[in-house]
Z-matrix of the N, CA and C atoms (Angstrom, degrees):
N
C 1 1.455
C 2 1.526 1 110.71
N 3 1.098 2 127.78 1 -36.52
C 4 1.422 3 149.89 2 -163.59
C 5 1.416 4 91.39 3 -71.69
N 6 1.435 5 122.97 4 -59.60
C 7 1.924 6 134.98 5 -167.30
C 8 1.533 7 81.62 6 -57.69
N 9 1.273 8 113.13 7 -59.90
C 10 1.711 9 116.43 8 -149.72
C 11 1.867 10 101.65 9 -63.43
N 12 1.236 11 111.51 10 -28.39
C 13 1.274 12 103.64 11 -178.62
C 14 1.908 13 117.42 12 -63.60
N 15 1.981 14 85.96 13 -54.50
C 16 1.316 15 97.21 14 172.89
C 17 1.278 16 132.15 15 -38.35
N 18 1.205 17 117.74 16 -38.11
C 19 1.495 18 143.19 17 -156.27
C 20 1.752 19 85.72 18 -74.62
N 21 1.214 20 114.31 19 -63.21
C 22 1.664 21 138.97 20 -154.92
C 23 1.895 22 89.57 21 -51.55
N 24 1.006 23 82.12 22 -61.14
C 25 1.750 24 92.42 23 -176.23
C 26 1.300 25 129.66 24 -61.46
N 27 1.765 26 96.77 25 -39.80
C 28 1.882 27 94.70 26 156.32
C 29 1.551 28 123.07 27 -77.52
N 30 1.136 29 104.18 28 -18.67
C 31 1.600 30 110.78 29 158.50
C 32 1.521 31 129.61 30 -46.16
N 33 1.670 32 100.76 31 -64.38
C 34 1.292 33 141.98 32 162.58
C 35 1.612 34 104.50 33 -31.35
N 36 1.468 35 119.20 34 -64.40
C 37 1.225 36 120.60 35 -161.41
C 38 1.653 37 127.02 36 -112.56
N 39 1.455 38 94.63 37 3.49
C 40 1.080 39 109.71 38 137.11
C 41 1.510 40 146.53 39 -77.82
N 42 1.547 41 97.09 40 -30.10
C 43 1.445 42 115.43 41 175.78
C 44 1.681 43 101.76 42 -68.71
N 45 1.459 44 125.34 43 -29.14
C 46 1.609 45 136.32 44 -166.92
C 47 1.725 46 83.53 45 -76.18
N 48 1.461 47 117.79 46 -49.34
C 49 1.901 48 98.61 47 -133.34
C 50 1.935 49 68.20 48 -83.74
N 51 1.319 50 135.66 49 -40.20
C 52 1.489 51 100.18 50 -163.19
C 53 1.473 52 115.26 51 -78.74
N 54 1.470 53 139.58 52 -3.08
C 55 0.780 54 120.64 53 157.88
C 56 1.616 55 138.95 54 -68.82
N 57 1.128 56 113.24 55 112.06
C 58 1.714 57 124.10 56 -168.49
C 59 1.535 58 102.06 57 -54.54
N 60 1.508 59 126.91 58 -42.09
C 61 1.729 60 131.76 59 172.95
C 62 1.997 61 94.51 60 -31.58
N 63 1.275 62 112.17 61 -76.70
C 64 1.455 63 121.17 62 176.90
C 65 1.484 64 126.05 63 -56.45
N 66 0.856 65 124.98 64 -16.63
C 67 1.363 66 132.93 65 166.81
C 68 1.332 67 127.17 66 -47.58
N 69 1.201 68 154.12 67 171.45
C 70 1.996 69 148.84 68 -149.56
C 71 2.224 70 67.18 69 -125.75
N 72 1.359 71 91.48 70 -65.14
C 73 1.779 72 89.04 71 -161.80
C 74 1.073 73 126.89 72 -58.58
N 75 1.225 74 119.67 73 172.71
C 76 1.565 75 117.67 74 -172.51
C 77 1.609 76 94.61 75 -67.28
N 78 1.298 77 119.72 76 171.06
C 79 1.319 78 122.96 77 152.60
C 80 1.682 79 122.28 78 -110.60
N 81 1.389 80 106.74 79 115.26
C 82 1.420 81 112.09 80 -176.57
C 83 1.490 82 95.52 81 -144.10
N 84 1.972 83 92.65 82 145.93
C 85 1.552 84 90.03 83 -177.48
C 86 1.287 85 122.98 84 -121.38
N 87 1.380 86 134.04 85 -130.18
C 88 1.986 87 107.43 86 164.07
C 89 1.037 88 117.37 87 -60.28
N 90 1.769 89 127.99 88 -26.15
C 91 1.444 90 141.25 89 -167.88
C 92 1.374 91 109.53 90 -86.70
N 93 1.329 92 124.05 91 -18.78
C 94 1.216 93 129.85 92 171.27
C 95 1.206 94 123.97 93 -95.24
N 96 1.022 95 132.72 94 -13.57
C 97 1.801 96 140.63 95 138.41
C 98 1.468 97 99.13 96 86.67
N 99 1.695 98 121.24 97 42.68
C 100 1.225 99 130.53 98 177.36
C 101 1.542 100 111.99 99 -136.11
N 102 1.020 101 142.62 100 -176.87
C 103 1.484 102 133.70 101 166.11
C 104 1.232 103 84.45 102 -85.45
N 105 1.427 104 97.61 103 166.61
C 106 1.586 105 125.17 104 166.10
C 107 1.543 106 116.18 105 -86.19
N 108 1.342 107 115.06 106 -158.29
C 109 1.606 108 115.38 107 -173.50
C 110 1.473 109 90.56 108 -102.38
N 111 1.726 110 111.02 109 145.69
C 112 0.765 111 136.10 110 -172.72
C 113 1.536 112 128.36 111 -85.85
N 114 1.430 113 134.48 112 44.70
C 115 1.227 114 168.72 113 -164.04
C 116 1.838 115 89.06 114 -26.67
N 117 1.092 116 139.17 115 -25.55
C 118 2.023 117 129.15 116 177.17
C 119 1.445 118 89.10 117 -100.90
N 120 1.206 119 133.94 118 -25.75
C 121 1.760 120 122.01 119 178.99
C 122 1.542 121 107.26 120 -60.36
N 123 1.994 122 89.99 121 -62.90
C 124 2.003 123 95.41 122 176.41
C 125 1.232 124 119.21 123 -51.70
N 126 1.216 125 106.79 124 -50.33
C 127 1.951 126 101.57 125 170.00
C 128 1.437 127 130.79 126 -38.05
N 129 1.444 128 96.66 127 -55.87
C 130 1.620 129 92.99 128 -174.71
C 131 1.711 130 105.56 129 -94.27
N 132 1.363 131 110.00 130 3.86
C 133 1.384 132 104.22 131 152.09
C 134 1.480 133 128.15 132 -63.23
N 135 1.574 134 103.99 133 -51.16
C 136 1.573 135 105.49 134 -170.81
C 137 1.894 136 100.67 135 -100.84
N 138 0.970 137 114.60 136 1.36
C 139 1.458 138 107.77 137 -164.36
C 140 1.627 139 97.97 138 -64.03
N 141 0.772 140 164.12 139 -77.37
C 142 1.463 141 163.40 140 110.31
C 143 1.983 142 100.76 141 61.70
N 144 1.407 143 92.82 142 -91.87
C 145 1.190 144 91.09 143 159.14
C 146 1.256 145 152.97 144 -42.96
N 147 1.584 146 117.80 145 -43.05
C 148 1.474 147 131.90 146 158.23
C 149 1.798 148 126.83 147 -69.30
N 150 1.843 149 100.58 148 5.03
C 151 1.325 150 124.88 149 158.55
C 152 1.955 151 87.90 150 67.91
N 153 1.086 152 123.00 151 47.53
C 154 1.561 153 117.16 152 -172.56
C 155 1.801 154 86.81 153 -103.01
N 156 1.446 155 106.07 154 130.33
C 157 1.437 156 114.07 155 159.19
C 158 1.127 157 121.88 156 -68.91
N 159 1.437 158 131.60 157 173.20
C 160 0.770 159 125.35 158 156.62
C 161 1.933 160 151.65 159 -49.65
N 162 1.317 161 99.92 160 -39.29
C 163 1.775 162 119.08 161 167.71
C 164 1.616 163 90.08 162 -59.13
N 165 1.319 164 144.01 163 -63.26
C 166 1.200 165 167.61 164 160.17
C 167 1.703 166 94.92 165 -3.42
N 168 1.344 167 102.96 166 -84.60
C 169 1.416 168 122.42 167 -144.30
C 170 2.119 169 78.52 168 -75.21
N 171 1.019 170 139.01 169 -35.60
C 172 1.369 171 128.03 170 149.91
C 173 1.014 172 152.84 171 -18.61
N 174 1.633 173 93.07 172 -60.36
C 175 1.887 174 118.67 173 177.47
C 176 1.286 175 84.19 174 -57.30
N 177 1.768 176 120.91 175 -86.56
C 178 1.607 177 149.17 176 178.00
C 179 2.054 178 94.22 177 0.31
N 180 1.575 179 97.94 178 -60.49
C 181 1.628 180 93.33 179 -162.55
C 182 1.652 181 93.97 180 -66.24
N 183 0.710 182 127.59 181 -27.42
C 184 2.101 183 128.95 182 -162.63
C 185 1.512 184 87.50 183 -63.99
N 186 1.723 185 107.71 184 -63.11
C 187 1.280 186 98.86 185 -172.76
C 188 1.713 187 137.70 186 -45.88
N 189 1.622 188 93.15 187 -35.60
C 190 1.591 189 95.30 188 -167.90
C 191 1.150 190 100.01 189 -93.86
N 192 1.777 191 122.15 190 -27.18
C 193 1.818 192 82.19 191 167.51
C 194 1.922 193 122.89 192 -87.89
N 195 1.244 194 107.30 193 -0.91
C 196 1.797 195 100.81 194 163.96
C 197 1.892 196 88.33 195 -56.14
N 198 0.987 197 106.73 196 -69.41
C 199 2.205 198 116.19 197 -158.53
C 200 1.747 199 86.36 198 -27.75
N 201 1.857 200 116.68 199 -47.37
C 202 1.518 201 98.62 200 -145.58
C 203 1.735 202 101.19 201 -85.50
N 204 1.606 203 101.51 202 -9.80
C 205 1.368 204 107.92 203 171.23
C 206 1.232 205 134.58 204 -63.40
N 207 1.132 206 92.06 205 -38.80
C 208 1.761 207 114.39 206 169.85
C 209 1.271 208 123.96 207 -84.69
N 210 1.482 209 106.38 208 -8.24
C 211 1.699 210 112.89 209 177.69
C 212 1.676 211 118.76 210 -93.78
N 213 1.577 212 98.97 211 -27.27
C 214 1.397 213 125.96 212 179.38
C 215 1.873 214 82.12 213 -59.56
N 216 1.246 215 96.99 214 -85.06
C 217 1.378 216 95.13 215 -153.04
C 218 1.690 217 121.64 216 -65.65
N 219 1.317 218 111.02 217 8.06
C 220 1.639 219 120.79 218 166.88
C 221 1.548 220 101.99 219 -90.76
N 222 1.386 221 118.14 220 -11.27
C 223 1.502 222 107.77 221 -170.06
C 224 1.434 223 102.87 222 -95.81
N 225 1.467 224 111.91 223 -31.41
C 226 1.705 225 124.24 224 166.74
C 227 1.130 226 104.62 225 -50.39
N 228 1.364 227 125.36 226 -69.67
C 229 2.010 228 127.78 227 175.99
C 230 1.415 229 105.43 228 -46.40
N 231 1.290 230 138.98 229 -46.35
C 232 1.484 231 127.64 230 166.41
C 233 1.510 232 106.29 231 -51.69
N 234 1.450 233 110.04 232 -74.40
C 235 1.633 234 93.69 233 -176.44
C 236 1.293 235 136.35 234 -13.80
N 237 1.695 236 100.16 235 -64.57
C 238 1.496 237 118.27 236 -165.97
C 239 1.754 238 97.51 237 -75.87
N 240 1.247 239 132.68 238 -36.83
C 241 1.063 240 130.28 239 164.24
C 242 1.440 241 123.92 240 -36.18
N 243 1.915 242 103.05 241 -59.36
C 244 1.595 243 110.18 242 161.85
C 245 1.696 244 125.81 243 -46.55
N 246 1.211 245 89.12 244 -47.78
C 247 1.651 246 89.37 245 172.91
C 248 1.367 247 135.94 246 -57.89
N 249 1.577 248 97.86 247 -58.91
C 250 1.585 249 99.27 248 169.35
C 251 1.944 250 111.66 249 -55.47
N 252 1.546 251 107.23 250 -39.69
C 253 1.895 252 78.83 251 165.46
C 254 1.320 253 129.50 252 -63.06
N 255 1.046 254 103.66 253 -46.35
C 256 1.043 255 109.40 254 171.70
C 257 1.688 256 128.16 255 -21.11
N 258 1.242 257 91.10 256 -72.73
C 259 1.587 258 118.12 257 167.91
C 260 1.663 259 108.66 258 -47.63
N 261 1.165 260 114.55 259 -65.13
C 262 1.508 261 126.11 260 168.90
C 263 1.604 262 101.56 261 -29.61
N 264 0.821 263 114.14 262 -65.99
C 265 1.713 264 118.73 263 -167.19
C 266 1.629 265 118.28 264 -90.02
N 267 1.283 266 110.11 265 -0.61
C 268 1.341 267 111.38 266 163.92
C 269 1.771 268 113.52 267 -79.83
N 270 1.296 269 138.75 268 -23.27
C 271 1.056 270 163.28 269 -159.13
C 272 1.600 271 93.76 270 -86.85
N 273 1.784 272 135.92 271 124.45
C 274 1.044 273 162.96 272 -48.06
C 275 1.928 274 84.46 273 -142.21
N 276 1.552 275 93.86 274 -66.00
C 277 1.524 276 115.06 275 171.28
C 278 1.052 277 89.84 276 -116.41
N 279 1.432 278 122.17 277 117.45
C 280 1.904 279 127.09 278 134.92
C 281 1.723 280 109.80 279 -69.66
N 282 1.402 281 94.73 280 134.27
C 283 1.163 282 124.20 281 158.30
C 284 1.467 283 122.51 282 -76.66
């Protein structure tokens, strides 16, 4: 019961720090040509408040930077994805 709670809450507060709506910062994304919200600012902003301990407010950080690790490099596979169409369809007749 204890795992299952934990889980709920890193769920929970993860689902808070990536949403940009909740965020202190503006929300802008590659298309918005600003940083995004700052997911260790919001944390140790509200962590206090959201009564998160310390081991807690830990797990939470592991999680969001694996998420930004894995987002970095899904946004690289889009890129190169964009490009090669790109490229594909710049060419006289696309196939």
């Amino acid at each position: 019961m204890k795992r299952a709670s934990l889980l709920s809450m890193l769920i929970f507060a993860g689902a808070l720090l990536a949403s940009p709506v909740l965020a202190d910062a503006p929300a802008h994304g590659p298309r918005g040509g600003g940083p995004g919200p700052d997911p260790a600012g919001f944390l140790a902003h509200h962590a206090e408040r959201l009564g998160l301990d310390e081991s807690t407010t830990r797990s939470i950080e592991e999680v969001v930077d694996a998420s930004s690790t894995r987002a970095d490099a899904l946004r690289e596979q889009l890129r190169a994805a964009h490009d090669q169409l790109h490229q594909l369809l710049s060419v006289d007749a696309p196939d």
